[in-house]
Structure formats: structure tokens, C-alpha cells
Backbone and ligand atoms as CSV (ligand in chain L), in Angstrom:
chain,resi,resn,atom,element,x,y,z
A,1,UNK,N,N,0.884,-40.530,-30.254
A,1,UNK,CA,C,0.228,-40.303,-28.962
A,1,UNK,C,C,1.078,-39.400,-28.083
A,2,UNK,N,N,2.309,-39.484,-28.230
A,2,UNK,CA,C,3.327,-38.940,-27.366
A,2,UNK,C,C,3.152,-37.383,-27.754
A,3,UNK,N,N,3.020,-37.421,-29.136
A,3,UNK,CA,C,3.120,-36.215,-29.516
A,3,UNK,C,C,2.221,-35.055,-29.199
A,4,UNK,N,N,0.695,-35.990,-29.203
A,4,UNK,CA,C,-0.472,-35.453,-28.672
A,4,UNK,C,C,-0.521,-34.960,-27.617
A,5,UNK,N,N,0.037,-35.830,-26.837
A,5,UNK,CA,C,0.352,-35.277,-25.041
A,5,UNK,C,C,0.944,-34.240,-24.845
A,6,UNK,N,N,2.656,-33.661,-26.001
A,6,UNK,CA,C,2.898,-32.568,-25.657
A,6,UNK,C,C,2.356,-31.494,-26.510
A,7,UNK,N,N,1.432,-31.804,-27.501
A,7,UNK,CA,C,1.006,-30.665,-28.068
A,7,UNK,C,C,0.430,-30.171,-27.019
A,8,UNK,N,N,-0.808,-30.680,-26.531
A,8,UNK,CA,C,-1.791,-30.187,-25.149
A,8,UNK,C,C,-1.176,-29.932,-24.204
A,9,UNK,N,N,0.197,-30.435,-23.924
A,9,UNK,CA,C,0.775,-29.370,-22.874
A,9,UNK,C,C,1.352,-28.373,-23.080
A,10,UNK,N,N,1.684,-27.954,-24.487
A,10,UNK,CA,C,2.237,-26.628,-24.796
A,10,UNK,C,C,1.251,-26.328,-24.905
A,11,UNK,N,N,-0.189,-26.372,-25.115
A,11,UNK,CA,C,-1.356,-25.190,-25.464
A,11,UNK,C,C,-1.329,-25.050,-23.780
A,12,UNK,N,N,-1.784,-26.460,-23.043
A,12,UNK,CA,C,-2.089,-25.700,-21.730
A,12,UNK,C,C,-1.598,-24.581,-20.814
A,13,UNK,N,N,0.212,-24.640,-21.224
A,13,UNK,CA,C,1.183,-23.654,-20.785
A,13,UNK,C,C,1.121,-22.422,-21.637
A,14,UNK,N,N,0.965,-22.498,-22.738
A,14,UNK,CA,C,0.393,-21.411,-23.350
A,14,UNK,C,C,-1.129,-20.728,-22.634
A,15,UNK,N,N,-1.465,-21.227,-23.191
A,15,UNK,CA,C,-3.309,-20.514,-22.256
A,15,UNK,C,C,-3.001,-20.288,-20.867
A,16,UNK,N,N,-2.457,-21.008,-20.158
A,16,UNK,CA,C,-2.049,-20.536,-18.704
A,16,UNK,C,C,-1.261,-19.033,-18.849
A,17,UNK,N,N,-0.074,-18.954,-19.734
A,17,UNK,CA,C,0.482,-17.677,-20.184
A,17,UNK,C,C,-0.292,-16.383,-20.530
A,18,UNK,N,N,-0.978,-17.076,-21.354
A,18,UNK,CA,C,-2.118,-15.950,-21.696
A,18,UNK,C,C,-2.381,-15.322,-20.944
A,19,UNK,N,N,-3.587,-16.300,-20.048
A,19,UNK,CA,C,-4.505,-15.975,-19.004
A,19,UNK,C,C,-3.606,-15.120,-17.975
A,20,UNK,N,N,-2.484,-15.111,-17.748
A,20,UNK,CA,C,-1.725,-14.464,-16.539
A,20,UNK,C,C,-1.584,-13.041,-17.260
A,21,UNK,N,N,-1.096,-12.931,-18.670
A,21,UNK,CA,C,-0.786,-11.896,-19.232
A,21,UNK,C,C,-1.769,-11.067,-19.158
A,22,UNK,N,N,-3.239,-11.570,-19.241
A,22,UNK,CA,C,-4.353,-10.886,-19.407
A,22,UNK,C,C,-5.140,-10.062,-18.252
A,23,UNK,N,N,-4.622,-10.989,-17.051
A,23,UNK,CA,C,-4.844,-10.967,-15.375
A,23,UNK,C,C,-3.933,-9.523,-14.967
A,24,UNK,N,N,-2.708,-9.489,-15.364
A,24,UNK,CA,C,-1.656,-8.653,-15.422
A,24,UNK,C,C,-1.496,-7.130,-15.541
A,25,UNK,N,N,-2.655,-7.628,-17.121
A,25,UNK,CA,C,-2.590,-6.014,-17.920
A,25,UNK,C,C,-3.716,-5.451,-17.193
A,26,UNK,N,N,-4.760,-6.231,-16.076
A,26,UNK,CA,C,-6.257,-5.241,-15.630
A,26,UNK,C,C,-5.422,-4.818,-14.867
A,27,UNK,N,N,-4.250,-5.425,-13.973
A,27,UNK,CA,C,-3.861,-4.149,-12.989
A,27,UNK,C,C,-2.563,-3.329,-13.328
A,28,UNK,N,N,-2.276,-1.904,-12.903
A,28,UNK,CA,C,-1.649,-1.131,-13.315
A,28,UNK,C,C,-0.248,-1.958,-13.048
A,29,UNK,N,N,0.401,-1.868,-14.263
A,29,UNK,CA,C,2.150,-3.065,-14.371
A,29,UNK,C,C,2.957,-2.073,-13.170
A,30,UNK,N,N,2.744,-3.041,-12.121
A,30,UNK,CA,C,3.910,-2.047,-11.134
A,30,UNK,C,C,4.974,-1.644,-11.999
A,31,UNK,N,N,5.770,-0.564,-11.723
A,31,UNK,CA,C,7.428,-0.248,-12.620
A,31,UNK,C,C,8.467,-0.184,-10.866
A,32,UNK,N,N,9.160,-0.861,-11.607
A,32,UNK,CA,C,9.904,-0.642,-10.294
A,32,UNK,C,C,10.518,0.838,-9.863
A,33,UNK,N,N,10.477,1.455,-8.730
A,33,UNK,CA,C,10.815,2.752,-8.357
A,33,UNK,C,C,12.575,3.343,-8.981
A,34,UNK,N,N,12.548,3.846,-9.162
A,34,UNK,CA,C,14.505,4.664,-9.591
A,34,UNK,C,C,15.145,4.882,-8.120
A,35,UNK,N,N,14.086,5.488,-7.399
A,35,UNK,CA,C,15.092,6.085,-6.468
A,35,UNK,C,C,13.852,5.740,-5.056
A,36,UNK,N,N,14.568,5.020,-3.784
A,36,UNK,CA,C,13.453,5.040,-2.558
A,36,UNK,C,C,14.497,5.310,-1.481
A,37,UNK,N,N,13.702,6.468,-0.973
A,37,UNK,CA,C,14.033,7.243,0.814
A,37,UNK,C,C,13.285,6.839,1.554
A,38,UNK,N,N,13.542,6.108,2.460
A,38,UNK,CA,C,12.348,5.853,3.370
A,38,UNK,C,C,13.255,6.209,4.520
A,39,UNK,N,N,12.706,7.025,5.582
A,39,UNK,CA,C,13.202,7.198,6.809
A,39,UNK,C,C,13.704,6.069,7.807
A,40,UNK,N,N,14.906,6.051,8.564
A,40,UNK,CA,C,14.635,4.544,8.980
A,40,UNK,C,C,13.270,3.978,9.767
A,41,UNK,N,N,13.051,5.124,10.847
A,41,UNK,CA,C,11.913,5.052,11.809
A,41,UNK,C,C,10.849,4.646,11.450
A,42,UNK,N,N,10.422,4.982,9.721
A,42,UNK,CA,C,9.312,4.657,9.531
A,42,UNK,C,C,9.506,3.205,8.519
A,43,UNK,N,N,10.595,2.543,8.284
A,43,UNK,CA,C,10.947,1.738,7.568
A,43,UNK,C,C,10.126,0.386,8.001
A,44,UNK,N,N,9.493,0.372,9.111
A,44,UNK,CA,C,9.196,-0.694,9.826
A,44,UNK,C,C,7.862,-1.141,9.561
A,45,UNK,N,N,7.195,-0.069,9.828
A,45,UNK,CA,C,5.895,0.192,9.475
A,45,UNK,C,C,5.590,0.005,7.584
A,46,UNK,N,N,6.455,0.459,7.137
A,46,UNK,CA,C,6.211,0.640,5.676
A,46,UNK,C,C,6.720,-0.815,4.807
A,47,UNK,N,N,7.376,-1.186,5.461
A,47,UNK,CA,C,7.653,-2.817,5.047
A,47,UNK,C,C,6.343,-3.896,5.478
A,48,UNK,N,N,5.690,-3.522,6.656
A,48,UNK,CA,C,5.072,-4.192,6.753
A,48,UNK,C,C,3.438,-3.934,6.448
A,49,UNK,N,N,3.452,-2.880,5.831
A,49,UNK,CA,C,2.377,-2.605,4.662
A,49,UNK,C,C,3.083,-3.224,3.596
A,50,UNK,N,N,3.744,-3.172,3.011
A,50,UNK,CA,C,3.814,-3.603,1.984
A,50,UNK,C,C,4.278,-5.086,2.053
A,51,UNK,N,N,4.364,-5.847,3.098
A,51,UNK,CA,C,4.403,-7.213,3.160
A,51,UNK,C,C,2.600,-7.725,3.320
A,52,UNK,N,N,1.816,-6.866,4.097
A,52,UNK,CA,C,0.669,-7.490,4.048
A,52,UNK,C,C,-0.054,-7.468,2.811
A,53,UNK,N,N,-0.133,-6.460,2.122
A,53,UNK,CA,C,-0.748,-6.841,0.895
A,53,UNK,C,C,0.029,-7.652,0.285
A,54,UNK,N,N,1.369,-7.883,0.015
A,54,UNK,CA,C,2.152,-8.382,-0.668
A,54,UNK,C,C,1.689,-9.984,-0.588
A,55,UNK,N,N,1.165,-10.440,1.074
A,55,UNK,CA,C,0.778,-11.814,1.168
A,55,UNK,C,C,-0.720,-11.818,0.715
A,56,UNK,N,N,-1.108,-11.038,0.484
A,56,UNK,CA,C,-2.964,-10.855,0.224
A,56,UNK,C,C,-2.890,-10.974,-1.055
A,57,UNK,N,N,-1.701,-10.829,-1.749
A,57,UNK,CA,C,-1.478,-11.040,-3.254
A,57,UNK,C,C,-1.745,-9.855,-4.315
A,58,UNK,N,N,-1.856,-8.148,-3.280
A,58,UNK,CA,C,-1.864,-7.239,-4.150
A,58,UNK,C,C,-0.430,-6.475,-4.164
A,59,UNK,N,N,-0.328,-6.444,-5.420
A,59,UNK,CA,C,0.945,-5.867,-5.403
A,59,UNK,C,C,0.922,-4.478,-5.672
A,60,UNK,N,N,1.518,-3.927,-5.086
A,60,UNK,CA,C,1.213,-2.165,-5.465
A,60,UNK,C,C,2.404,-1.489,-6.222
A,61,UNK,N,N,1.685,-0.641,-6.821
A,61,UNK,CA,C,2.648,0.010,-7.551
A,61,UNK,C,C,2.837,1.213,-7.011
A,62,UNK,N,N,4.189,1.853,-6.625
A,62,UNK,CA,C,4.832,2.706,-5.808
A,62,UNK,C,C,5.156,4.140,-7.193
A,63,UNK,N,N,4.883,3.768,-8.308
A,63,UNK,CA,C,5.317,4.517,-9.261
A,63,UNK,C,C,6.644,4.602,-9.144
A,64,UNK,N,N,7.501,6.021,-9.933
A,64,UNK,CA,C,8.813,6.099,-10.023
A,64,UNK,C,C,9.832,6.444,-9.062
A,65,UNK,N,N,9.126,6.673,-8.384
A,65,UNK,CA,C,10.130,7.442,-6.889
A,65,UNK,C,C,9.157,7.219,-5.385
A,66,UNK,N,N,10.191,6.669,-4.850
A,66,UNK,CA,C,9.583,6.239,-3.506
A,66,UNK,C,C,10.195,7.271,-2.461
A,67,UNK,N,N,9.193,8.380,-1.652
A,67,UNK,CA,C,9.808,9.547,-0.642
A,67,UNK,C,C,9.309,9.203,0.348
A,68,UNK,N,N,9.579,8.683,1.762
A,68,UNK,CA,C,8.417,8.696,2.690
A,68,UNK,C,C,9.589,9.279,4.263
A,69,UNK,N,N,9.085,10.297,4.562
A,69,UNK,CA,C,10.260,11.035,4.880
A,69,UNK,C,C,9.146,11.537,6.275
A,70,UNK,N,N,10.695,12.379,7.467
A,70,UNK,CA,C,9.869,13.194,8.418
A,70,UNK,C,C,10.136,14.845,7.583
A,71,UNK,N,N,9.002,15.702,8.080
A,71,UNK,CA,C,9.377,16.759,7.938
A,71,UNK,C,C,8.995,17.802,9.338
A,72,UNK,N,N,9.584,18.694,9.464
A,72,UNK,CA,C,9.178,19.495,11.093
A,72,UNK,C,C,8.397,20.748,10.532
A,73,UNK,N,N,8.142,20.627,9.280
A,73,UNK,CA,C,7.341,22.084,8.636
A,73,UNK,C,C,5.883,21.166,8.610
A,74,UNK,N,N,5.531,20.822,9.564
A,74,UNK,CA,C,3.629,20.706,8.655
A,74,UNK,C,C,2.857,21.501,10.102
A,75,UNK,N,N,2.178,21.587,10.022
A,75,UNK,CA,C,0.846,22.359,10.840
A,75,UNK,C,C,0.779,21.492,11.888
A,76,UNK,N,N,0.735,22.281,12.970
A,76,UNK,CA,C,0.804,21.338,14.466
A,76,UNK,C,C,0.053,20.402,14.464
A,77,UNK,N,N,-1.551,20.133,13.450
A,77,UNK,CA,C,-2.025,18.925,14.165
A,77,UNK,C,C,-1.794,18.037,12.882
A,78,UNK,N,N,-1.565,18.430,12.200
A,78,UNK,CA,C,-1.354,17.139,10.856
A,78,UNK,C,C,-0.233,16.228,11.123
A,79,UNK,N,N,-0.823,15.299,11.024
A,79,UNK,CA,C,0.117,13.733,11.291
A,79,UNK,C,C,0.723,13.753,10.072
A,80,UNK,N,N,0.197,13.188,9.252
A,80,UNK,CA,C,1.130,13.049,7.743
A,80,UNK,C,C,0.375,13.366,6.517
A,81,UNK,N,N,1.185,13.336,5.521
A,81,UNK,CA,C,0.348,14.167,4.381
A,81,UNK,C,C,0.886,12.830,3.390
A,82,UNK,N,N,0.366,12.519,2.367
A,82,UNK,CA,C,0.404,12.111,1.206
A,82,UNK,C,C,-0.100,12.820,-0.310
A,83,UNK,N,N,1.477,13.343,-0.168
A,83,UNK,CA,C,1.605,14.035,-1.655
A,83,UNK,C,C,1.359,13.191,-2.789
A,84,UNK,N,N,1.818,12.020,-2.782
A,84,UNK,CA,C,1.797,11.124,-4.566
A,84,UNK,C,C,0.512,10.424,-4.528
A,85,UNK,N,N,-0.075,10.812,-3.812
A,85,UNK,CA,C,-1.742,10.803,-4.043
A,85,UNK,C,C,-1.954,11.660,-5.474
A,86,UNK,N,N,-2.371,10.398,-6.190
A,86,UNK,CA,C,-3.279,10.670,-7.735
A,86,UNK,C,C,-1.443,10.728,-8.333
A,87,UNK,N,N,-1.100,10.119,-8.025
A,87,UNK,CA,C,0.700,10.890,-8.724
A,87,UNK,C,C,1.292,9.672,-9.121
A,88,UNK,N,N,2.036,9.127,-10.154
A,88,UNK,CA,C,2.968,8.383,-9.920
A,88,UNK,C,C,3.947,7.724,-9.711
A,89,UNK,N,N,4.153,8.377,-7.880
A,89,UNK,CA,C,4.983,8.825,-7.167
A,89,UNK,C,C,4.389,8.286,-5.727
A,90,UNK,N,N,5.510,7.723,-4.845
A,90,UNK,CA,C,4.810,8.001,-3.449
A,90,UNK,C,C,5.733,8.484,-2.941
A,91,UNK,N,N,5.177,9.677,-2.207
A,91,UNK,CA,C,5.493,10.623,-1.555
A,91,UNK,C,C,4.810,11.005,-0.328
A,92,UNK,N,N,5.288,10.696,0.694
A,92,UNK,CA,C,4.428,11.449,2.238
A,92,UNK,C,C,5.559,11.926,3.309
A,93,UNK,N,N,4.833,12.795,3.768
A,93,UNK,CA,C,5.725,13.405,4.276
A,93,UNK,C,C,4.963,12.889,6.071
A,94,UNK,N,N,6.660,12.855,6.892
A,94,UNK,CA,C,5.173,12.497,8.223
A,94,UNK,C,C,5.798,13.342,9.409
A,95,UNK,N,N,4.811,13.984,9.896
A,95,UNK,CA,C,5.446,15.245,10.935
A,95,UNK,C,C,6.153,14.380,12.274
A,96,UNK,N,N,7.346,15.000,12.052
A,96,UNK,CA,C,8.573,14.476,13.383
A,96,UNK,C,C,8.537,15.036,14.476
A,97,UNK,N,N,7.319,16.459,14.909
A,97,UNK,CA,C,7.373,16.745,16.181
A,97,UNK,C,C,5.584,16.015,16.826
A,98,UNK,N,N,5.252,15.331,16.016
A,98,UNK,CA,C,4.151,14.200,16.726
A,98,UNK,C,C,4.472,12.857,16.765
A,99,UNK,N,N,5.023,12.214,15.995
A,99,UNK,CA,C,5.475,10.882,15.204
A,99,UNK,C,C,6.218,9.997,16.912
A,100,UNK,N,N,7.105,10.931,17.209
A,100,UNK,CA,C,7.720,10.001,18.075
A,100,UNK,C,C,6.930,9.612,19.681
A,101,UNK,N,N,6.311,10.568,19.096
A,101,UNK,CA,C,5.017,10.690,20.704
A,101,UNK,C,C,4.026,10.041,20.522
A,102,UNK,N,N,3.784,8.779,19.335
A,102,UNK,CA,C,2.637,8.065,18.781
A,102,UNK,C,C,2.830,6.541,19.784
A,103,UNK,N,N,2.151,6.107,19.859
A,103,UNK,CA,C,2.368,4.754,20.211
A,103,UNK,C,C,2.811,3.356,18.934
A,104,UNK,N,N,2.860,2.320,19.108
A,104,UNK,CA,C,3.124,1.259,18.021
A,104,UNK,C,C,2.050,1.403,17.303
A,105,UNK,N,N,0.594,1.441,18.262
A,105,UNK,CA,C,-0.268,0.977,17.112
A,105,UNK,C,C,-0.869,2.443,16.559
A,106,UNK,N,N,-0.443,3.415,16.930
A,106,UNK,CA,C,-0.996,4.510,16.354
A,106,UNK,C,C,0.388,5.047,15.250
A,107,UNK,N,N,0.805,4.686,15.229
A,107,UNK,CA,C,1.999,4.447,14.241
A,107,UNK,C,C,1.830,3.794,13.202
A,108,UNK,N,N,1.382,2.700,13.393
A,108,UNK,CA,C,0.928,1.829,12.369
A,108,UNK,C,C,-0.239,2.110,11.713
A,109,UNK,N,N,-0.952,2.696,12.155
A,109,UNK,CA,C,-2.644,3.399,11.728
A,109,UNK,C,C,-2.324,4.494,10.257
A,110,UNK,N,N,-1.343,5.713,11.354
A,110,UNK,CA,C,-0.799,6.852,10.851
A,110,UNK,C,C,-0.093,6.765,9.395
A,111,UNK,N,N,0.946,5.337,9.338
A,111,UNK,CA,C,1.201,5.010,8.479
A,111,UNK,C,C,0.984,4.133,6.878
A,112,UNK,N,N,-0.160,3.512,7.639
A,112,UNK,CA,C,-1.422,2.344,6.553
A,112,UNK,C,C,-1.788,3.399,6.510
A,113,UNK,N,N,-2.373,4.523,6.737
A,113,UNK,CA,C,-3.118,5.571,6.779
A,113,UNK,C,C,-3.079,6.324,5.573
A,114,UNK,N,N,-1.298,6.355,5.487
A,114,UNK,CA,C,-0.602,7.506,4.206
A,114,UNK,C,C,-0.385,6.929,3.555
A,115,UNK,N,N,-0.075,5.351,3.321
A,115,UNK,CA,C,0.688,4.627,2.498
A,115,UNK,C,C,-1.000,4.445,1.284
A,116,UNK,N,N,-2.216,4.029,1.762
A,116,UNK,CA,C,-3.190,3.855,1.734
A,116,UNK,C,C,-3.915,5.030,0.546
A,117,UNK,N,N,-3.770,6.144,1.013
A,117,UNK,CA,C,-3.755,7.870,0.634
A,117,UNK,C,C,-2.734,7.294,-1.060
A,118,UNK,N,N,-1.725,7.217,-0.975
A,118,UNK,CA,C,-1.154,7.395,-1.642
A,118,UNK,C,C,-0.978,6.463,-2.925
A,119,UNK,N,N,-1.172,5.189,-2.562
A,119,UNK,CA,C,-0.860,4.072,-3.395
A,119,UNK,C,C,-1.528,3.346,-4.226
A,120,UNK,N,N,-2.719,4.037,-3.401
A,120,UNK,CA,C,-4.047,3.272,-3.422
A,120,UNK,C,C,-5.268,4.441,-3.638
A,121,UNK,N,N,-4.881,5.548,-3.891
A,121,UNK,CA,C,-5.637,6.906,-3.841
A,121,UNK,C,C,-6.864,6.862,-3.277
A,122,UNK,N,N,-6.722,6.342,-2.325
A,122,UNK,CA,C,-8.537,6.363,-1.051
A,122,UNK,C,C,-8.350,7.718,-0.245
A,123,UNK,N,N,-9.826,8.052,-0.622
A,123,UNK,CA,C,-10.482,9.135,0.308
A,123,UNK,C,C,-10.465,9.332,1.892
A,124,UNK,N,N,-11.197,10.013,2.464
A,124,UNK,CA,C,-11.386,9.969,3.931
A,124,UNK,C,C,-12.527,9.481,3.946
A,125,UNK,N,N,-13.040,8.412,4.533
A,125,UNK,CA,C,-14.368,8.140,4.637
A,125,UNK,C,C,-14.584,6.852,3.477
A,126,UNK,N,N,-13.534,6.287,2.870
A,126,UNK,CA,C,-14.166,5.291,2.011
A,126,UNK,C,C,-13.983,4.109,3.078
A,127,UNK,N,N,-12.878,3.787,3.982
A,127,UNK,CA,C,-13.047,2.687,4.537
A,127,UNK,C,C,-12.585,3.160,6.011
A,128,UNK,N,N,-12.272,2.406,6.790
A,128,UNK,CA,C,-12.277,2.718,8.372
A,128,UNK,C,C,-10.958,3.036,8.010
A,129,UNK,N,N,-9.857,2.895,7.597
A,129,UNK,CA,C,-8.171,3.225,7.843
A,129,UNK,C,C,-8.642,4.646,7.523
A,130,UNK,N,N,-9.534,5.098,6.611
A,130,UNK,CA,C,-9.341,6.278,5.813
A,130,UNK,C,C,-10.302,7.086,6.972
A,131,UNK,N,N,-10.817,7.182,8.031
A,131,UNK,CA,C,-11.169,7.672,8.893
A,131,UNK,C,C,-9.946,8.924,9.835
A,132,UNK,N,N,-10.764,9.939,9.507
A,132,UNK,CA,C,-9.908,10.526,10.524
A,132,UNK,C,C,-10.728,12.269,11.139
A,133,UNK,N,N,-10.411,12.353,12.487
A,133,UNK,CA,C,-8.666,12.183,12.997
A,133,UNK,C,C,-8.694,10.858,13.294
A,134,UNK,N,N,-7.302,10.317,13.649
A,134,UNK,CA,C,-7.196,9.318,14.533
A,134,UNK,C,C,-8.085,9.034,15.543
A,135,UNK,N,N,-8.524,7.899,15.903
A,135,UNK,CA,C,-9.067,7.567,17.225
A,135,UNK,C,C,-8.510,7.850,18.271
A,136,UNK,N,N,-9.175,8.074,19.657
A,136,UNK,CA,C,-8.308,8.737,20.726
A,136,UNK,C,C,-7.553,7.124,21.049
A,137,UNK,N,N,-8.355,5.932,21.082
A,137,UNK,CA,C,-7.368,4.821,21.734
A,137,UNK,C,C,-7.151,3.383,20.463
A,138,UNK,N,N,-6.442,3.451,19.987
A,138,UNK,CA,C,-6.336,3.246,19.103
A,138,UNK,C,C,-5.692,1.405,19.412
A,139,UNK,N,N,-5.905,0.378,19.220
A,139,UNK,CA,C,-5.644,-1.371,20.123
A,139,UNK,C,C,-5.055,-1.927,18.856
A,140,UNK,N,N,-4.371,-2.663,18.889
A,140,UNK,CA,C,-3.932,-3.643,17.665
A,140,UNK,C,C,-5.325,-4.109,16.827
A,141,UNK,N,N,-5.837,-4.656,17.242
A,141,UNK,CA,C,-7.552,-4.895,17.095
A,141,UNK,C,C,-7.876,-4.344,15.900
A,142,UNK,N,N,-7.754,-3.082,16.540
A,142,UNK,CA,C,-8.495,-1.967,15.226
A,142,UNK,C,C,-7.436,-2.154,14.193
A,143,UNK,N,N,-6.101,-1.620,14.305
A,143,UNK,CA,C,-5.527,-1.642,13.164
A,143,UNK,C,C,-5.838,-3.085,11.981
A,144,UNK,N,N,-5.513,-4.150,12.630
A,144,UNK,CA,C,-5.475,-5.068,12.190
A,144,UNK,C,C,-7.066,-5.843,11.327
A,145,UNK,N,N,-8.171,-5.214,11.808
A,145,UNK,CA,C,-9.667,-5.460,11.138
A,145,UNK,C,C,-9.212,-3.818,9.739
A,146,UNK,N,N,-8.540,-3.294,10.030
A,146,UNK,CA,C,-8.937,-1.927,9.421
A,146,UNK,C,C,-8.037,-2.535,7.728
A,147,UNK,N,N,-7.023,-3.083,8.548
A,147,UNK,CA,C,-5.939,-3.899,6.729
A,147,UNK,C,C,-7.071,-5.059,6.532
A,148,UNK,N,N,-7.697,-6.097,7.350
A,148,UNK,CA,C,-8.533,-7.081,6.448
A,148,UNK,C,C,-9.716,-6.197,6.067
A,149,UNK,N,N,-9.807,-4.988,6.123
A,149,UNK,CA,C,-11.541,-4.302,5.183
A,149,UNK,C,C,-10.518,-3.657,4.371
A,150,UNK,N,N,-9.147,-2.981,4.333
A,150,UNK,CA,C,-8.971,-2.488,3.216
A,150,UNK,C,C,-7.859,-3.524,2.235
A,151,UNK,N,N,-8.079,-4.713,2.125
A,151,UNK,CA,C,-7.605,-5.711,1.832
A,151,UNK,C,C,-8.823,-6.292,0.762
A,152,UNK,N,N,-10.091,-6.153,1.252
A,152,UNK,CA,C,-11.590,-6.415,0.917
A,152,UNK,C,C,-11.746,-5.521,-0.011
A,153,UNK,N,N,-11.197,-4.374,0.003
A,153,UNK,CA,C,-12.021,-3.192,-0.367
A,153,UNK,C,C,-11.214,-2.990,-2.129
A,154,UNK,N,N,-9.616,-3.443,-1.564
A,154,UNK,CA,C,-8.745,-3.074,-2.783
A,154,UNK,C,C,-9.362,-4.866,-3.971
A,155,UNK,N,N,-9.597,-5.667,-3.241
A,155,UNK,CA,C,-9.629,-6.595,-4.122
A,155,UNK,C,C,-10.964,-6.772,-4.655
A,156,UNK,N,N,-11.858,-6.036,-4.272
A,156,UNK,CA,C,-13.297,-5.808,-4.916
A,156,UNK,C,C,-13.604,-5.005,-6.008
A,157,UNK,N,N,-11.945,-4.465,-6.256
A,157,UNK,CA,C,-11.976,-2.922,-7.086
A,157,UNK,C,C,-12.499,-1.983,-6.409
A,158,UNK,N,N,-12.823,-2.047,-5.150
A,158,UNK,CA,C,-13.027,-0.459,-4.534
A,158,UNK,C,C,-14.372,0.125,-4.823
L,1,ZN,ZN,ZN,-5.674,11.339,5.486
């Protein structure tokens, strides 16, 4: 009888194994990055993208190299660009002669914005973050409905 009990608990821990392995392989096996730059300024913002999905239980994969940098070369009205869009790579670059003139929550928009672009390869127009330009007044409010629809959106498969 004893024995019975742990056979069925090694199958159950087995099949539980399985089932995770199997759960695992539908989403792309994050690899952990080689090398990550993150600006400090924007370090704040970018941790806490990646803490909210992180509690929503999606884990993203950053590919091999993590760049998320200012640059003073982009076109006067472009906020930020996301290069490792379709890449696997994140890479954005975010213009330093607008950036510091943003507010918290348009900071935070700007940045779910690129991280979003990049990680997650969404369009303009698939969900409200992916809206742009920016809104002229931009409230915690919004940001914060804009991560629970693209929170919705990533765990629906999109
Ligand atoms: Zn964009």
C-alpha cells in the first residue's frame, strides 16, 4: 500500500513536470541577456515594466542584449524608437532633449510604450499603450488601465 502511494506520487510529480514543460515550450524560453545598458533615468520605469508583467505572470524575453539608452540624434518630435522590434534584441533608443521635459506619467507611457514595441512586437493601434502621439494630458489612470488591456491582450495571445 505504501508503495502504491508513492508510485502515484511520483507519476503525479511527474505529470505535473510534464505539464509545466509543455506550458513552457508554447512560450518563447526566455534566454537570459549577455550584456544589459539601461540608462539610469530610465531604469525606473523599465523595472517596473518588467515587474508588472513579471506579477501578471508573463515573463518576457529580452533576447540577447538588453540596450535601452538616451540618444540626442533622433528627429525633434520622436520620443523613442524601438529598434529590437521583430529582433532578438531589445534595443530603444529614447530622445534626451524631450525625455527630461516629460512628466512621471508621461514617462511611464513613453516607456511601456517602447518596452511594449519591442518585447512584445505590437503595432500602433493594436491596443491603447500602442496609440500615438502621446495624449496631450496624460493621469496615472490612463497609464495604469493601458498595462491591465495590454496585460489582457498579451495573455489572450494577442
Ligand atoms: Zn511607437
Amino acid at each position: 500500500m505504501r508503495n502504491f502511494i508513492s508510485t502515484v506520487l511520483v507519476l503525479a510529480v511527474t505529470c505535473l513536470t510534464v505539464d509545466l514543460s509543455v506550458a513552457n515550450s508554447k512560450i518563447t524560453t526566455p534566454s537570459e541577456p549577455r550584456d544589459v545598458i539601461i540608462a539610469s533615468s530610465l531604469q525606473p520605469y523599465v523595472f517596473e515594466f518588467h515587474g508588472l508583467m513579471y506579477d501578471s505572470g508573463i515573463e518576457i524575453n529580452y533576447g540577447s542584449l538588453v540596450m535601452i539608452r538616451f540618444s540626442s540624434d533622433m528627429r525633434s518630435r520622436v520620443l523613442g524608437m524601438a529598434w529590437g522590434m521583430n529582433h532578438n534584441t531589445t534595443l530603444i533608443n529614447i530622445n534626451s532633449r524631450l525625455f527630461f521635459s516629460l512628466s512621471h506619467q508621461e514617462r511611464r507611457l513613453l516607456i511601456f510604450h517602447e518596452m511594449a514595441h519591442d518585447v512584445f512586437n505590437l503595432h500602433h493601434g493594436s491596443i491603447g499603450l500602442m496609440n500615438t502621439p502621446m495624449p496631450k494630458h496624460v493621469t496615472k489612470g490612463m497609464v495604469d488601465s493601458y498595462i491591465v488591456e495590454l496585460i489582457k491582450h498579451i495573455k489572450n495571445g494577442r
